[in-house]
C-alpha positions as CSV (number, residue, x, y, z in Angstrom):
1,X,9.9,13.4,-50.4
2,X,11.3,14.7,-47.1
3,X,14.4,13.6,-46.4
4,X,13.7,12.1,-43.0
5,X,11.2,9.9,-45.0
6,X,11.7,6.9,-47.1
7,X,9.4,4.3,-48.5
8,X,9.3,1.2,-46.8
9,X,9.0,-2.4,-49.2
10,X,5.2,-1.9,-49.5
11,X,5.8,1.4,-50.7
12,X,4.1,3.1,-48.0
13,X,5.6,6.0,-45.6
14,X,7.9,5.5,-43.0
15,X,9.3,7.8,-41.0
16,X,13.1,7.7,-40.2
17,X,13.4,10.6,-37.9
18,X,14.4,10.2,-34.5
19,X,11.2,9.9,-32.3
20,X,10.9,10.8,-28.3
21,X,9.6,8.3,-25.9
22,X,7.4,10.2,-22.7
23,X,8.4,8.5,-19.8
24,X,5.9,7.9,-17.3
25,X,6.3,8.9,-13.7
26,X,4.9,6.4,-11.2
27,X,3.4,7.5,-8.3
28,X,5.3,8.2,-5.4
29,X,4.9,5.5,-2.8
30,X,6.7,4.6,0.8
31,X,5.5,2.0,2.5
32,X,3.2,1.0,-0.7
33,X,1.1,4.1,0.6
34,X,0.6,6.8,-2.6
35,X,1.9,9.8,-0.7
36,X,1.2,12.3,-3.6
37,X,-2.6,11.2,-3.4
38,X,-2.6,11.3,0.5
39,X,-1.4,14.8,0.4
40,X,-3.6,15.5,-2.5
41,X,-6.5,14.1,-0.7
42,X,-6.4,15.5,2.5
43,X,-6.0,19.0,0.3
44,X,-9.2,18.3,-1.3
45,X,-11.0,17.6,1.6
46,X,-9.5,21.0,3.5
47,X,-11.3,22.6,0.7
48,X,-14.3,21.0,0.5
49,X,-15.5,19.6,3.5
50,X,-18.6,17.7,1.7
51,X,-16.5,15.1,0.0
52,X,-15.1,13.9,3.3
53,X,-18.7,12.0,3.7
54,X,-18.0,8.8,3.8
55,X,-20.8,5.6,4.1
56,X,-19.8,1.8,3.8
57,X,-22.1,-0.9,3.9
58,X,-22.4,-5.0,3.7
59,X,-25.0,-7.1,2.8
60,X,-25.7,-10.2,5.0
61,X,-27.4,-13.4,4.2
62,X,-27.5,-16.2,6.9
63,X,-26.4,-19.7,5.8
64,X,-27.5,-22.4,8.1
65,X,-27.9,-22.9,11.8
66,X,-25.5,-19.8,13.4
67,X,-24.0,-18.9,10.2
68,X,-24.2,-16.1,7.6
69,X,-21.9,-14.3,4.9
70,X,-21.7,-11.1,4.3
71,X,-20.9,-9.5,1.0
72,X,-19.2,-5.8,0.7
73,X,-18.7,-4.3,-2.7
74,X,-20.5,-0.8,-3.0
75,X,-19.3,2.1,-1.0
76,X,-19.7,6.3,-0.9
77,X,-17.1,8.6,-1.2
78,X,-15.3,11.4,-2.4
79,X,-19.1,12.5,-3.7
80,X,-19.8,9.9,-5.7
81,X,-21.0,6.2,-5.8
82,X,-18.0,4.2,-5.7
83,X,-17.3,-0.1,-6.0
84,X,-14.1,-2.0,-4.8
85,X,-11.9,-3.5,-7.2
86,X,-13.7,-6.8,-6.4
87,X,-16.6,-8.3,-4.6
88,X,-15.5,-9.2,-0.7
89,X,-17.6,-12.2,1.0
90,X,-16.9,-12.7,4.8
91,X,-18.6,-15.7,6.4
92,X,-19.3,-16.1,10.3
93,X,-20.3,-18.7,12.5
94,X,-20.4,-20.0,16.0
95,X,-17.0,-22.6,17.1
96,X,-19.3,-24.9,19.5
97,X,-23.2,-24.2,18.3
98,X,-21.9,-23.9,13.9
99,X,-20.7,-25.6,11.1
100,X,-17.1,-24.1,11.0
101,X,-18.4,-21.6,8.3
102,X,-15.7,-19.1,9.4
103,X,-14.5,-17.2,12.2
104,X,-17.5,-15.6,15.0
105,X,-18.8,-11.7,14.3
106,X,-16.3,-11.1,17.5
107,X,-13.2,-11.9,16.0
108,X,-13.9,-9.6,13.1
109,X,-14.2,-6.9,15.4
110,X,-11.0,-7.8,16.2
111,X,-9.6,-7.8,13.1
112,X,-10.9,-4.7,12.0
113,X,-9.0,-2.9,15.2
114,X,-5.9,-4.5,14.3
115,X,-6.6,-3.8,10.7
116,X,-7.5,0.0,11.5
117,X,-4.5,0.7,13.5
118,X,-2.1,-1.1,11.2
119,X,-3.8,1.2,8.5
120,X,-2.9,4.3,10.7
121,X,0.7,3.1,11.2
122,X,1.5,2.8,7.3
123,X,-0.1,6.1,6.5
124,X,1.4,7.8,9.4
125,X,4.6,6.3,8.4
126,X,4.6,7.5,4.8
127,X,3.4,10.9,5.9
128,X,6.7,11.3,7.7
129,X,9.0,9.6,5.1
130,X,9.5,6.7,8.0
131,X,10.3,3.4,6.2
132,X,8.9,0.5,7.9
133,X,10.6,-2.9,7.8
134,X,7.4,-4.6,9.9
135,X,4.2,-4.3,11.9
136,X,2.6,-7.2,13.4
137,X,0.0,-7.1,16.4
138,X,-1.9,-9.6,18.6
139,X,-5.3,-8.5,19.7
140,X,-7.5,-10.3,22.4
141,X,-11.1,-9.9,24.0
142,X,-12.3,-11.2,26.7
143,X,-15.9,-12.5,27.3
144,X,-18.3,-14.1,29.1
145,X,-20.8,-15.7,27.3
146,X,-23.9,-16.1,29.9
147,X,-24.6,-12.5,28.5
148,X,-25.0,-13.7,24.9
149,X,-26.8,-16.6,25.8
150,X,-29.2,-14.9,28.5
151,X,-28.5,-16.7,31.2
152,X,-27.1,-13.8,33.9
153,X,-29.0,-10.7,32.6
154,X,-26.0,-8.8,34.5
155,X,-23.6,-10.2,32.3
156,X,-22.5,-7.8,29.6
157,X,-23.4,-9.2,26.0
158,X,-20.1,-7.8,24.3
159,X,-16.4,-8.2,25.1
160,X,-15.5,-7.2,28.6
161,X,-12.5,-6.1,27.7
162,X,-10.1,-5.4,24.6
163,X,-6.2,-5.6,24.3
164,X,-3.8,-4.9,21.3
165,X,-0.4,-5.3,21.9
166,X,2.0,-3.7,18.6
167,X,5.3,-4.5,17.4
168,X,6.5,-1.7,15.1
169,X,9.7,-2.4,13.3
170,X,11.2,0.6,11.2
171,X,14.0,3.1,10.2
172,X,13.4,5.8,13.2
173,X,14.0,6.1,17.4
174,X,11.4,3.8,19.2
175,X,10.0,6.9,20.4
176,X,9.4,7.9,16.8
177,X,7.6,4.7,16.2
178,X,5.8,4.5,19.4
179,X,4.4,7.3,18.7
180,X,3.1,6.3,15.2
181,X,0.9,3.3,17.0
182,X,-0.5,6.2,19.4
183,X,-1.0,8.5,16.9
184,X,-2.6,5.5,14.7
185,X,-4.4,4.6,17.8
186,X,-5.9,7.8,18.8
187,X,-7.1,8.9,14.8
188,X,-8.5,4.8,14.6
189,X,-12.3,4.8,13.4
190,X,-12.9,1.5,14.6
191,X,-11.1,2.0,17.9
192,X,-13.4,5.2,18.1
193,X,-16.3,3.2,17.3
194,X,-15.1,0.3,20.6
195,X,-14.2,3.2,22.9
196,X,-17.5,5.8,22.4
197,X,-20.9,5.0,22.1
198,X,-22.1,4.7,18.8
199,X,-25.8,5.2,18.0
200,X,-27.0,2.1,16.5
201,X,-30.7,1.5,14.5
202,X,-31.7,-2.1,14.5
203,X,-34.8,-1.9,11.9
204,X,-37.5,-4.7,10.1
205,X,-37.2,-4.8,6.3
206,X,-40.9,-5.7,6.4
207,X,-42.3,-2.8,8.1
């Protein structure tokens, strides 16, 4: 028998010898954004401009009266079919015509700005080893409803107007961190999507 063996009280093997543990290196994060796969990501798409094609979708039912939910769970990316970690339902409705089903479409569109940005700020953030202590935003639009409703035709349907105003807490100059919410700002998909014109195809499932 080897000597680093010896049987154990059920007389089978057991082996005595000094055994090394692998240690497992977690992924590098600051600001809980995975730096390592940023960098590695943004690599992989320098090189291979295809898998940068991104498409996200939502499937809406409507509810009752003014309200519907929307259900988002499969996505595109990265060249493949992907799925979120869980199914995501989002329910709208109307504050004076609804059922107080959830918050209006508008005030998503509101939250995905702040959202975007705040995304931007974290990532940007990380990217520059800046350590953030807190971001917090309020974000407002302003509109007049005789569009939606069609009584002034020369009334504009959506918001008039959109304001965001930042507070940006972190370990760098206010300068430095000013220029993360501009930065954020200017590289934000949705407040591309509020600021240019974005084609959109309204379509009948039933031909």
């Amino acid at each position: 028998m080897p000597h680093n063996e010896a049987p154990d009280p059920k007389g089978t093997i057991m082996n005595t010898a000094t055994t090394t543990t692998t240690t497992t290196t977690a992924p590098t994060e600051r600001n809980g954004v995975p730096t390592d796969k940023l960098f590695g990501t943004i690599a992989k798409l320098k090189e291979n401009g295809d898998l940068a094609a991104f498409r996200f979708s939502a499937r809406n039912e409507w509810i009752e009266g003014t309200a519907s939910r929307s259900t988002i769970f499969e996505w595109f990316g990265a060249g493949a079919d992907q799925v979120h970690v869980d199914e995501y339902t989002f329910a709208a409705d109307h504050p004076t015509l609804g059922h107080g089903h959830g918050p209006t479409p508008q005030e998503y569109v509101l939250h995905a700005l702040a959202a975007c940005i705040t995304a931007g700020i974290a990532t940007g953030a990380a990217a520059r080893k800046i350590d953030l202590t807190s971001v917090s935003s309020k974000v407002t639009g302003e509109i007049d409803v005789r569009g939606v409703l069609g009584i002034d035709a020369d009334i504009r349907r959506g918001f008039s107007s959109v304001a965001i105003e930042f507070d940006v807490q972190g370990d760098a100059d206010r300068s430095v961190l000013d220029g993360l919410l501009a930065g954020a700002t200017d590289y934000s998909a949705v407040y591309d999507m509020l600021t240019a014109a974005t084609p959109v195809t309204v379509s009948s499932a039933n031909g």
